[in-house]
C-alpha angles and dihedrals in degrees: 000000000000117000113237113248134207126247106222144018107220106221119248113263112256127199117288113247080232090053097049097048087048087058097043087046089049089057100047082060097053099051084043095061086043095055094032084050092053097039093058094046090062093041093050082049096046083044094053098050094053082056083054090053100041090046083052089051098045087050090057093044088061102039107046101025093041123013096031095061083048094051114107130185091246083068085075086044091051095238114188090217104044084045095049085049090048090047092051095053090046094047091053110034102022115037117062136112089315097043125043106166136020120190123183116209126196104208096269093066105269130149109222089173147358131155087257110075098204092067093057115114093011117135116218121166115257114237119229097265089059089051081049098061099044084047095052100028090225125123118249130201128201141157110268121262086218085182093072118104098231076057100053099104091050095054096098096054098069132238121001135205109201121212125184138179137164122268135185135232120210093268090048094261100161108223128183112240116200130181128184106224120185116269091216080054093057092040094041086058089050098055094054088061108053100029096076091058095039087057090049092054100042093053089046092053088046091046082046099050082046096060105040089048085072091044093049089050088056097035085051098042088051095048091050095043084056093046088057091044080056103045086045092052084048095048093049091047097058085027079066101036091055089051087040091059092039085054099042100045085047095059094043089047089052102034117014096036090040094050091053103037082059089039085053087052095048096048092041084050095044086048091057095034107122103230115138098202091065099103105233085250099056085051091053101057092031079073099038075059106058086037090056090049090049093052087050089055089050091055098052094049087050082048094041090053088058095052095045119009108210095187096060090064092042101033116008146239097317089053099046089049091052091055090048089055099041096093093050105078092051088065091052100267117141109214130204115192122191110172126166109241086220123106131259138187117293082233088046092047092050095041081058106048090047091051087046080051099053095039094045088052086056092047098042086044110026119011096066081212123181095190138037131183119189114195131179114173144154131229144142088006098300129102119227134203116184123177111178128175134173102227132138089296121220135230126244086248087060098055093044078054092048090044093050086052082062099258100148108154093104093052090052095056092050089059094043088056088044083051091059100033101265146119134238109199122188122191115177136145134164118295089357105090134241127278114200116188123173107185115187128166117268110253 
């Protein structure tokens, strides 16, 4: 009984040009906010080390073009006087939003003078940045150790940058001068350096990612226009290879086979005529004759069965395949075949039989194979086809030699399986035999 087949194989759903411009979009963004994220972190950095040196140059605005000219030598001696004069000028013209504390060291340690009267006179050790600017004579910034004691009176106004830089007295006395200064001062300077050219480049990435979203739609229709282009031209070729072989089975069949089908009659009839007058020898090849022509004929309808199987429209896969096989044994081949008795798609069937048919002809020319097995088989909602044979094997550099030969057939079927959603896998090394899998979805 003949299996009922399926009409048309429905082609597996590709990625929408939209899709694939909405991921491509989704990644631009991504790289975007990763580029965008460390680029403002250098410039924050960048940003924050202009504050630094800002907060270094308006220190030593204030120490040596405001507080140094007031300094007297009474300030070493802790005059009440030449201390009452020093606070006045640092209350008007130093504190302010910016500065909230200024302390004055001697080089022991020792606060001469400072806005808050109850450090005054208090010895602290100096750490080794503050040795280093009376040694070099250059102004430091750093954030604030609030958890010092000589800091304890700042510890409720936040963080703190410290910036320090020698000053002079009148007798040449070097003194450390130190300011704290805000830290959302420092930031806020900061800020106003390196949002500006974050802005600029955020709004050039994002120009950027605008205007290469257009050109990846286009750059995408046009890829999968010319994808289905492709697939068409594939469809029409094997489209017109079927009707080729269809063509070309039909005119041997009606002219070729029928011509020596009549020519074997003849020669068979001309061998028993009796006629006494035909010499024995003449008989004899008279019959070898009719047998060889026979035999030809044999050998196109074998071929014949391999351009158009006529089997696998009357009787199904099983029976194609049989065909396919039947020459095999007689060159000393010995064939499993192992096919489900389910039904399959007409397209599937014939995608299969073609892929047997390639893989058959290896194995009959090239492979000197001793054993065959021939499997078609369903599970998991995919069809399988397997042909494995234990011939002499071949390396990937034989078949791109093969393939540049312009043996393609392979090729072709690898496209055709793609085209359907499927795999064809080939293993094969020297000595160890060839495994041939097509794989396709089960429609």
């Amino acid at each position: 009984m003949r299996r009922p087949h399926g009409r048309d194989v429905a082609e597996p759903d590709a990625p929408s040009v939209a899709g694939a411009v909405a991921q491509f979009a989704l990644t631009g963004l991504v790289v975007l906010a990763l580029f965008l994220v460390g680029s403002v972190l250098v410039f924050r950095g960048l940003g924050r080390s202009e504050a630094l040196r800002d907060a270094r140059q308006f220190a030593v605005l204030t120490g040596q073009g405001i507080v140094e000219p007031a300094l007297e030598d009474g300030v070493l001696r802790s005059s009440p006087e030449a201390l009452d004069r020093l606070d006045r000028i640092v209350q008007e013209r130093v504190l302010g939003e910016r500065v909230v504390r200024v302390k004055i060291w001697d080089t022991t340690g020792r606060i001469v003078y400072s806005d808050e009267p109850r450090l005054v006179g208090s010895t602290y050790a100096l750490d080794d940045g503050k040795r280093d600017v009376l040694r070099t004579g250059s102004a430091r910034a750093e954030l604030s150790d609030l958890e010092g004691p000589e800091n304890r009176f700042e510890r409720d106004q936040g963080s703190l940058y410290e910036v320090y830089l020698p000053v002079r007295t009148p007798d040449g006395t070097a003194l450390l001068f130190e300011t704290y200064q805000r830290g959302s001062a420092v930031t806020s300077t900061g800020r106003r350096i390196w949002l500006p050219f974050a802005g600029l480049l955020l709004a050039s990435l994002v120009l950027l990612w605008l205007v290469q979203v257009p050109l990846a739609y286009r750059l995408a229709r046009n890829l999968r226009r010319s994808q289905r282009e492709r697939e068409a031209l594939l469809v029409r070729a094997v489209e017109a290879s079927n009707d080729e072989r269809r063509r070309i089975a039909a005119d041997l069949h009606d002219g070729v086979v029928q011509d020596l089908a009549g020519i074997s009659y003849s020669l068979a009839a001309a061998a028993e005529a009796p006629d006494p007058q035909v010499p024995p020898a003449l008989r004899a090849t008279l019959r070898e004759a009719a047998v060889a022509t026979r035999d030809s004929m044999r050998r196109i309808r074998s071929l014949l069965v391999e351009i158009h199987p006529p089997n696998l429209q009357a009787s199904g896969l099983e029976a194609a395949l049989t065909d396919l096989v039947a020459p095999l044994p007689s060159r000393g081949i010995d064939v499993m075949l192992d096919v489900d008795e389910a039904a399959l798609g007409e397209e599937t069937e014939l995608l299969f039989y073609r892929a047997a048919g390639e893989a058959i002809r290896n194995v009959e020319h090239h492979a000197g194979a001793r054993n065959l097995s021939v499997e078609v088989a369903r599970a998991n909602g995919r069809a399988r086809l397997a042909v494995v044979d234990d011939g002499v094997g071949f390396t990937e550099a034989d078949r791109e030699r093969s393939r540049s030969e312009g043996h393609v057939g392979l090729s072709l079927l690898e496209e055709l399986a793609s085209r359907v959603g499927g795999t064809l896998e080939v293993r094969s090394s020297p000595g160890q035999g060839t495994s041939f899998v097509l794989e396709v979805p089960e429609r």
